[in-house]
C-alpha positions in Angstrom: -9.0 -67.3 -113.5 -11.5 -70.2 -112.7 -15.1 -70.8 -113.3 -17.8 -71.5 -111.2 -20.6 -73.6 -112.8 -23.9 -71.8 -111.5 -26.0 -75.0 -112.5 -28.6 -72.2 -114.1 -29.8 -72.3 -117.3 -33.3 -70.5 -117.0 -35.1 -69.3 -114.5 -37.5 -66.8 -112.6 -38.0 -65.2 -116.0 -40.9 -62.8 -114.5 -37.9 -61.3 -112.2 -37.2 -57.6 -113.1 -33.7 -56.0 -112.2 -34.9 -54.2 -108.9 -35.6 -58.0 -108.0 -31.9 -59.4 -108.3 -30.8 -56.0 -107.0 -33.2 -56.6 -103.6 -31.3 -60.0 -103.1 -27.7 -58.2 -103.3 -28.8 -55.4 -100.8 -30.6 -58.0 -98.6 -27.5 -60.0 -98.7 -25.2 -57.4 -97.7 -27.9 -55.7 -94.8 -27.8 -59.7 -93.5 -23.9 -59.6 -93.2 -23.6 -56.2 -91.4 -26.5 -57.6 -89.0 -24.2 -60.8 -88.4 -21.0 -58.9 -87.8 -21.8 -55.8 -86.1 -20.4 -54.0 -88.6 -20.9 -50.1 -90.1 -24.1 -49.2 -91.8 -23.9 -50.6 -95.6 -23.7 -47.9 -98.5 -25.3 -47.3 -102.3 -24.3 -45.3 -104.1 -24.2 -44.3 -107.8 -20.3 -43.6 -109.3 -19.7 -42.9 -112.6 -19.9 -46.4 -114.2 -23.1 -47.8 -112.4 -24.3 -48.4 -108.4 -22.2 -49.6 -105.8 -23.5 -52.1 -102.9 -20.9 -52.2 -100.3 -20.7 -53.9 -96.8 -17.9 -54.1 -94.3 -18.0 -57.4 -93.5 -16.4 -60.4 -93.8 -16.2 -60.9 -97.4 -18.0 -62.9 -99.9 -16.5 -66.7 -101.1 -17.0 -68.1 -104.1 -18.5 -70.7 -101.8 -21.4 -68.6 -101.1 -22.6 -68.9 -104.3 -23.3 -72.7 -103.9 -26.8 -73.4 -102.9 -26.8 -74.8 -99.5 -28.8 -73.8 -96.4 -26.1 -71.2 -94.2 -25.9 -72.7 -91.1 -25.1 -69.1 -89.3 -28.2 -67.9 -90.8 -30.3 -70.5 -89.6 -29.5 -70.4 -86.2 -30.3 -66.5 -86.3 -33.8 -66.3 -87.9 -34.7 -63.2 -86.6 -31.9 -61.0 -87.5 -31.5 -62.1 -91.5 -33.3 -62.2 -94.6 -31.9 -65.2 -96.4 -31.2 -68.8 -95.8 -30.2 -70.6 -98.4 -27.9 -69.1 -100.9 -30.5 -69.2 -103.4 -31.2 -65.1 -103.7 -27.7 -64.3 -105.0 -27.7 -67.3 -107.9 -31.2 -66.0 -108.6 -30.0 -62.3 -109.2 -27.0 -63.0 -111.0 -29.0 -65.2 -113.5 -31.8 -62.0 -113.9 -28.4 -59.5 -114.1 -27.4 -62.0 -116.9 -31.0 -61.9 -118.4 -31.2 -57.9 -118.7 -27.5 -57.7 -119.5 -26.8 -56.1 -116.5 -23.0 -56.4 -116.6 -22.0 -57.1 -111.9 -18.3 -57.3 -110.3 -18.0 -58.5 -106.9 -14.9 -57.8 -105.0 -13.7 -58.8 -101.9 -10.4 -59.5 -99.8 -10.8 -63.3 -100.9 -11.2 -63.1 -105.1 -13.0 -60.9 -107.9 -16.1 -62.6 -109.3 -18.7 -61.7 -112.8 -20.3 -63.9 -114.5 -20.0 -65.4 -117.9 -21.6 -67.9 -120.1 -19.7 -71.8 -120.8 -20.7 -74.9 -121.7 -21.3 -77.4 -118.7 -18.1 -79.5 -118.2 -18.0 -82.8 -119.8 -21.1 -81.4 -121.8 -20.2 -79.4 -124.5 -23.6 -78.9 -125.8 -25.1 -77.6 -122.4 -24.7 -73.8 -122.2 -25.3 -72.8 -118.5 -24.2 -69.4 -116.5 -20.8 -69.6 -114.9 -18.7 -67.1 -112.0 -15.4 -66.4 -113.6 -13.7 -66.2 -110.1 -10.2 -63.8 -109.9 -7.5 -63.3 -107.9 -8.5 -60.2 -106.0 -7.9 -57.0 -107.5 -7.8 -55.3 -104.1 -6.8 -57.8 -101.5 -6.9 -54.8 -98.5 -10.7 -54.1 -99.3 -12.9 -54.4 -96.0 -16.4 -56.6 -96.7 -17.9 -56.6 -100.2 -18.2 -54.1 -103.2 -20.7 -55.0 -105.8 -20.8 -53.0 -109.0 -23.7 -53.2 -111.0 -23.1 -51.5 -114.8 -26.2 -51.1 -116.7 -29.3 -50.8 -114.2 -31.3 -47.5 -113.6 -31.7 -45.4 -110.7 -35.5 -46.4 -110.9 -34.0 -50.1 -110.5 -32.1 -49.1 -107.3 -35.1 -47.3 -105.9 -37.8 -49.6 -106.4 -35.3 -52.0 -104.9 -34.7 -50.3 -101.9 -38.6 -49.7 -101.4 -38.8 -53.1 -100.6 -36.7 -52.6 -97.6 -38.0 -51.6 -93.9 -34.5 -50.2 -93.5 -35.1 -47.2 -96.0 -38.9 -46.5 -95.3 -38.7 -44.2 -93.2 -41.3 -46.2 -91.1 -41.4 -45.2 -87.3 -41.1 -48.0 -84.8 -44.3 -47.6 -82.3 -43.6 -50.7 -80.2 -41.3 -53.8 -80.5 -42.7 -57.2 -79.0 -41.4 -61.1 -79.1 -43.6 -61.6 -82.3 -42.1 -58.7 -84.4 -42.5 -54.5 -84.7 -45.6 -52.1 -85.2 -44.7 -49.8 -87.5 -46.9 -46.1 -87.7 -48.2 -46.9 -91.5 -47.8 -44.0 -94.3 -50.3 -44.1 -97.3 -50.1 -47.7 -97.3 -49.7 -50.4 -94.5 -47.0 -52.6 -95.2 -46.1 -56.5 -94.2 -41.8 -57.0 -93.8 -40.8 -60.4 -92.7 -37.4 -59.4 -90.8 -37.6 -55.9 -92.5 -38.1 -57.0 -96.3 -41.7 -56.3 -97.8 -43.6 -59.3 -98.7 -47.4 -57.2 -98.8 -49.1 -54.5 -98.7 -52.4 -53.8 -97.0 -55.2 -50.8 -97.7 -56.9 -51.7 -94.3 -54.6 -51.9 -91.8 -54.0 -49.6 -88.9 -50.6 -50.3 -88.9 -47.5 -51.5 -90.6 -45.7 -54.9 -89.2 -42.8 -55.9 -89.4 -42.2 -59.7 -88.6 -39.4 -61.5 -86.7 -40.8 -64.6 -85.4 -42.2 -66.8 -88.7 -44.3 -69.4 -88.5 -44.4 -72.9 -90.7 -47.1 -71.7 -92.9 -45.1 -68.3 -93.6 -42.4 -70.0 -94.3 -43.6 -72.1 -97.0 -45.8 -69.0 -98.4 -42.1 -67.1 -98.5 -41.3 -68.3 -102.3 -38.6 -67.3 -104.2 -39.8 -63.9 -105.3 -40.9 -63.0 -101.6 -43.8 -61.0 -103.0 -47.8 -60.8 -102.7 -47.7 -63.3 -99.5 -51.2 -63.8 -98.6 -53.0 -62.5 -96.0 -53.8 -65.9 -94.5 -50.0 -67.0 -93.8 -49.2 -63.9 -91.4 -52.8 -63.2 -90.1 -52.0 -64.9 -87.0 -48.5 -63.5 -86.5 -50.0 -59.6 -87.1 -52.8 -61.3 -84.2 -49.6 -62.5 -82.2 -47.7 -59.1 -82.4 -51.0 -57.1 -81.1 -51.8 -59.4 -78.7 -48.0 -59.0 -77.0 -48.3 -55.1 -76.9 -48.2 -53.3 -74.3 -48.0 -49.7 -75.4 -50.4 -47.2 -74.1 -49.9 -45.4 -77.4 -50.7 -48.0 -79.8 -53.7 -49.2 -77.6 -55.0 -45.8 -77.9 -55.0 -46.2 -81.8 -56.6 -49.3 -81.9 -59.1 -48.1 -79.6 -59.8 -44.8 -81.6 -60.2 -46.7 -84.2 -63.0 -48.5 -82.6 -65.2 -45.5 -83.3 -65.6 -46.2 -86.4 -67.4 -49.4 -85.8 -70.9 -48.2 -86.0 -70.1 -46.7 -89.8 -68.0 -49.9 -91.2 -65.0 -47.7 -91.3 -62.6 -49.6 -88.8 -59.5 -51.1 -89.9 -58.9 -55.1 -90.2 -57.6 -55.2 -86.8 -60.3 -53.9 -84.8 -62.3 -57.3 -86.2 -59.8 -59.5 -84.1 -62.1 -59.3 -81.2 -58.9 -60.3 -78.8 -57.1 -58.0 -79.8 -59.4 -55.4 -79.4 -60.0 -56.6 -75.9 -56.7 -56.3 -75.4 -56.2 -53.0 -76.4 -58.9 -52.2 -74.0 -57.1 -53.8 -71.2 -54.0 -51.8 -72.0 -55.9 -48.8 -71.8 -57.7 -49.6 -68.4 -54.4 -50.2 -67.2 -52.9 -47.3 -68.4 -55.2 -44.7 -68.0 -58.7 -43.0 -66.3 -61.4 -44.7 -68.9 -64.5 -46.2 -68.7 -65.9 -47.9 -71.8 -69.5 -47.7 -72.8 -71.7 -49.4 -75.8 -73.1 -47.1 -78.1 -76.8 -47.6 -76.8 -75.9 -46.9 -72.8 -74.5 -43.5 -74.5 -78.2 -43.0 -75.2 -79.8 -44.5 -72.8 -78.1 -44.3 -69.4 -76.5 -40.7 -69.9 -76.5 -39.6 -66.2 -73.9 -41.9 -65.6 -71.9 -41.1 -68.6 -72.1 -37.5 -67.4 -70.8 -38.8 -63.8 -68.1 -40.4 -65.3 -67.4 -37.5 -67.2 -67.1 -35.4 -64.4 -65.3 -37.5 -62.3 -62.0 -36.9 -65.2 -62.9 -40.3 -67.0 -62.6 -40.8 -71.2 -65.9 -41.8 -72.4 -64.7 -45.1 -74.9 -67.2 -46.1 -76.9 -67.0 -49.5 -78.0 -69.1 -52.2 -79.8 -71.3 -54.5 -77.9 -69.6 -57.8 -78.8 -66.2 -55.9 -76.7 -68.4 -54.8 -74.0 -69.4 -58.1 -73.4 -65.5 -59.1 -74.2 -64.6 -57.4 -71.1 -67.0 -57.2 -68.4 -66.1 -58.5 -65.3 -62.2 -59.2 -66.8 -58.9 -57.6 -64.9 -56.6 -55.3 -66.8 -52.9 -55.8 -66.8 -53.1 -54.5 -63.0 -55.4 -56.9 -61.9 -57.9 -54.4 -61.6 -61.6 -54.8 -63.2 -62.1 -53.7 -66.1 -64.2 -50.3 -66.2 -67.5 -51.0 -68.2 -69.9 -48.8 -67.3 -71.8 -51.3 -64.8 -68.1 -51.6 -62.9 -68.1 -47.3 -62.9 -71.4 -47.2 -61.1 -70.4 -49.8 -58.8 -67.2 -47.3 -57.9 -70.1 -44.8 -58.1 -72.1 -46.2 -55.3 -69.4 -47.2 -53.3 -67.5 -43.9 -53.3 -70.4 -42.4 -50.9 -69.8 -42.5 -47.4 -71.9 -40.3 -45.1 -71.6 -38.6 -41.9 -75.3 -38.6 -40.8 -76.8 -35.7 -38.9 -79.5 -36.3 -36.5 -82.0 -33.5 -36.6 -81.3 -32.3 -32.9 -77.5 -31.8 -34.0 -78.2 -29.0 -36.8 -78.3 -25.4 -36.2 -80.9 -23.1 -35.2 -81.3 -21.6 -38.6 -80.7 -25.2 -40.6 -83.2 -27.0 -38.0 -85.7 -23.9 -39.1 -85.3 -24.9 -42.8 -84.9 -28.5 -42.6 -88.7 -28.3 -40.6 -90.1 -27.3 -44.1 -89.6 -30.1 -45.6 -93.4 -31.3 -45.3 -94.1 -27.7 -46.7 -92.1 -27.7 -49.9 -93.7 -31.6 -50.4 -96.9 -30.2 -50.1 -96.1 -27.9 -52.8 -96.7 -31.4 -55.3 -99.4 -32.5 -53.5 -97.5 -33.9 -50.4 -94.7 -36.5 -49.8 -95.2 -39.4 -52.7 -95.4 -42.6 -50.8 -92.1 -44.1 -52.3 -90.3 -42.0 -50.1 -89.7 -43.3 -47.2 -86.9 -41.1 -45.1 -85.2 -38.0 -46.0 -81.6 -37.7 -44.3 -79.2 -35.0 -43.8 -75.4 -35.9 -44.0 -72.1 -34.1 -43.2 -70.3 -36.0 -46.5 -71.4 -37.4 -49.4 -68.6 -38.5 -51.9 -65.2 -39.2 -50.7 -63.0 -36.8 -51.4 -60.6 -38.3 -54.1 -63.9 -38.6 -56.3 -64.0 -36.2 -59.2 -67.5 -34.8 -58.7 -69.4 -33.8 -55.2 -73.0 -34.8 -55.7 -75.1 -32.1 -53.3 -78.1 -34.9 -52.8 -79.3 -38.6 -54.0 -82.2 -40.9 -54.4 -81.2 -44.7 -52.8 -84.3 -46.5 -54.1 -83.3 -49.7 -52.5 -83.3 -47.7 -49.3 -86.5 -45.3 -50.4 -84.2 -42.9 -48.8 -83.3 -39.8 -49.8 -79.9 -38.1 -48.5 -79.0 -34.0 -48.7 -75.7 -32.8 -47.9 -75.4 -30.7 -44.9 -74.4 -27.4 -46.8 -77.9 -27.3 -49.2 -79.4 -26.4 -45.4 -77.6 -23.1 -46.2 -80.7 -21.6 -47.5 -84.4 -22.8 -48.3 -83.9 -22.1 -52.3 -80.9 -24.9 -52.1 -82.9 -27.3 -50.0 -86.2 -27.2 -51.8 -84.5 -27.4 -54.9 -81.9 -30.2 -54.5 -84.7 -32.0 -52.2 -87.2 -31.5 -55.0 -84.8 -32.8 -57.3 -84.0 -36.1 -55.9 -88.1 -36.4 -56.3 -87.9 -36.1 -59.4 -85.3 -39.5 -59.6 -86.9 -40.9 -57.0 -90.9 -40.8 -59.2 -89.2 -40.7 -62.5 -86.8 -43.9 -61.5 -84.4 -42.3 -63.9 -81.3 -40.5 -64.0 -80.1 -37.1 -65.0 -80.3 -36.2 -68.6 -82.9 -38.2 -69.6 -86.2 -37.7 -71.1 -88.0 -39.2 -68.4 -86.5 -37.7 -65.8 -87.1 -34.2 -67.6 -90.8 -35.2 -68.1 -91.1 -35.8 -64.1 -89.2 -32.4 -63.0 -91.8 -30.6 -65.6 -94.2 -32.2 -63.8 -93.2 -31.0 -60.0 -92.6 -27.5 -61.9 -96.0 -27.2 -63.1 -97.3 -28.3 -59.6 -95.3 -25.8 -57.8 -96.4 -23.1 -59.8 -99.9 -24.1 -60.1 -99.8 -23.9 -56.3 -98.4 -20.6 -56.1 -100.9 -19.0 -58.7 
């Protein structure tokens, strides 16, 4: 039997058992990552809680307090660095006499107090290291005598590896997690915050400096401000259509202050709505042209688009920017631009229509005169074999082109003079109202031609 001078005497006195208990499972979790090896166990036997890997086996060397090369050089995979975790639990198991036995292959370790050597009168914590008492064990066995169950499951709350946390995407940056009653912040899948506000838990595999200084020694309540930027990072490397859906969901509570912390990253809202365009039939609109330009919401509507509403600083975010396609992005001034372009007509001259069309299309001047004649902003009123192209969602039957003063009528409204009059009077009413479908304006006008008509007809 030999002992190892721990060089503790005091510290981390605010540690609590699940603590020291969080640095033995991380330890082992960090060994099965490095070797490939089977899932670790815990377990509770008959004289305490057994944390077992199947790894290499732990050294009494381990316990000195040195950076681990091997760990170093895979930052994304482990949880500890510098040997410091397991002298830190060992002095809290010490603390709360919590009595711990480590076996392995190489030696049997516990701990004991002793004066310092060539000190007498300094009293520090020791590891009594022992021949092994099972020299065919595979990886590590740690017995802990004396801590609760509550100890072991606070512990392992702390852990992104017993959560229960679904993985919605994985990125260079680190993992977006779908969040349960609380979002939660891991650093390579141990918890270092919590969050009310966020959309999402993270889970962190890329550090930066500044959150790896804010890491102490107890690994808890890291502020927000050390991985803002890598939660920023993460979003802004997604490319998930399902997660982008979230985010952009989540936009719609904007206008009542109910949005979650991520949706005030402007970029990464942005982003989110680049995904989207990319990934599916959208067109995003402001909250005020939901109001105020609703005929060509209710086109886009029609043609199989999802309405997105979005706030105005995103609107402008966007506009004029290409998705992940290279496509512009689908405001709602893009979507009437695809509007205006998907018409493509077939004009009719008036010699080329039927008989009985020729007979209806001649009373035009009649059904004007029903309102008191042609108004004078009218300039030509055409007939056309097509309108829309025929992968666009809705067939429009008639339209006012005011930079043309040109009305245009599909062919088939010559059917009869009730279709003719009314999609002819109809595109009077846009074309005197200058404004579209579903608006108050454009109601007020076609009351207007109604109230002629039938004053006419009385």
């Amino acid at each position: 039997m030999r002992k190892f001078d721990l060089n503790i005497e005091e510290v981390l006195e605010d540690w609590e058992v699940y603590y020291a208990i969080r640095e033995i499972i991380a330890n082992a979790i960090d060994e099965q990552v490095l070797t490939g090896t089977k899932e670790i166990e815990i377990k509770k036997e008959q004289n305490g809680f057994v944390i077992r890997d199947y790894g290499r086996g732990i050294k009494y060397e381990h316990l000195t307090q040195n950076e681990n090369e091997e760990k170093i050089s895979h930052p994304e995979l482990v949880i500890g660095k510098f040997g410091v975790g397991l002298k830190d639990a060992l002095a809290t198991f010490d603390r709360h006499k919590i009595k711990i036995t480590i076996k392995s292959k190489h030696g049997d370790i516990t701990i004991d107090k002793s004066s310092k050597h060539g000190f007498e009168d300094v009293v520090t914590l020791h590891a009594v290291i022992s021949p092994p008492s099972e020299p065919e064990i595979v990886g590590t066995t740690i017995l802990l005598e004396g801590c609760t169950e509550e100890d072991v499951k606070k512990a392992k709350s702390l852990f992104l590896k017993f959560s229960g946390e679904k993985m919605l995407e994985k990125t260079q940056y680190g993992e977006i997690l779908n969040r349960d009653n609380m979002s939660k912040i891991y650093i390579n899948g141990i918890k270092v915050a919590e969050e009310d506000n966020f959309l999402f838990s993270y889970n962190i595999t890329s550090l930066t400096g500044a959150m790896r200084k804010a890491l102490n020694r107890e690994r808890t309540h890291v502020g927000r401000t050390a991985y803002t930027e890598r939660v920023k990072s993460i979003l802004l490397s997604s490319n998930d259509e399902k997660v982008a859906r979230l985010l952009v969901e989540d936009l719609e509570g904007y206008q009542k202050g109910t949005e979650h912390d991520e949706m005030k990253y402007v970029d990464v809202a942005a982003h989110a709505c680049k995904i989207l365009n990319t990934t599916s039939s959208v067109v995003f609109v402001t909250p005020q042209q939901l109001q105020y330009d609703a005929m060509a919401v209710d086109n886009a509507r029609h043609d199989g688009l999802s309405i997105i509403v979005v706030p105005e600083t995103i609107s402008q975010k966007i506009q004029g920017i290409q998705d992940n396609s290279g496509n512009i992005m689908r405001d709602l001034g893009q979507y009437n631009i695809e509007w205006n372009e998907s018409f493509e007509f077939k004009f009719v001259k008036p010699s080329e229509l039927t008989a009985s069309e020729r007979e209806i299309y001649d009373k035009t001047s009649d059904i004007f005169n029903l309102i008191g004649g042609k108004p004078k902003i009218i300039k030509e009123i055409s007939i056309s074999e097509t309108m829309r192209r025929e992968f666009s969602g809705m067939e429009a039957v008639g339209i006012w082109e005011p930079h043309k003063e040109r009305i245009v009528i599909k062919r088939d409204q010559l059917k009869n003079t009730e279709s003719y009059a009314g999609t002819l009077l109809h595109e009077t009413g846009h074309a005197l109202s200058g404004a579209g479908d579903v608006s108050r304006k454009f109601e007020s006008t076609l009351t207007d031609i109604i109230g002629k008509i039938s004053a006419k007809s009385s």
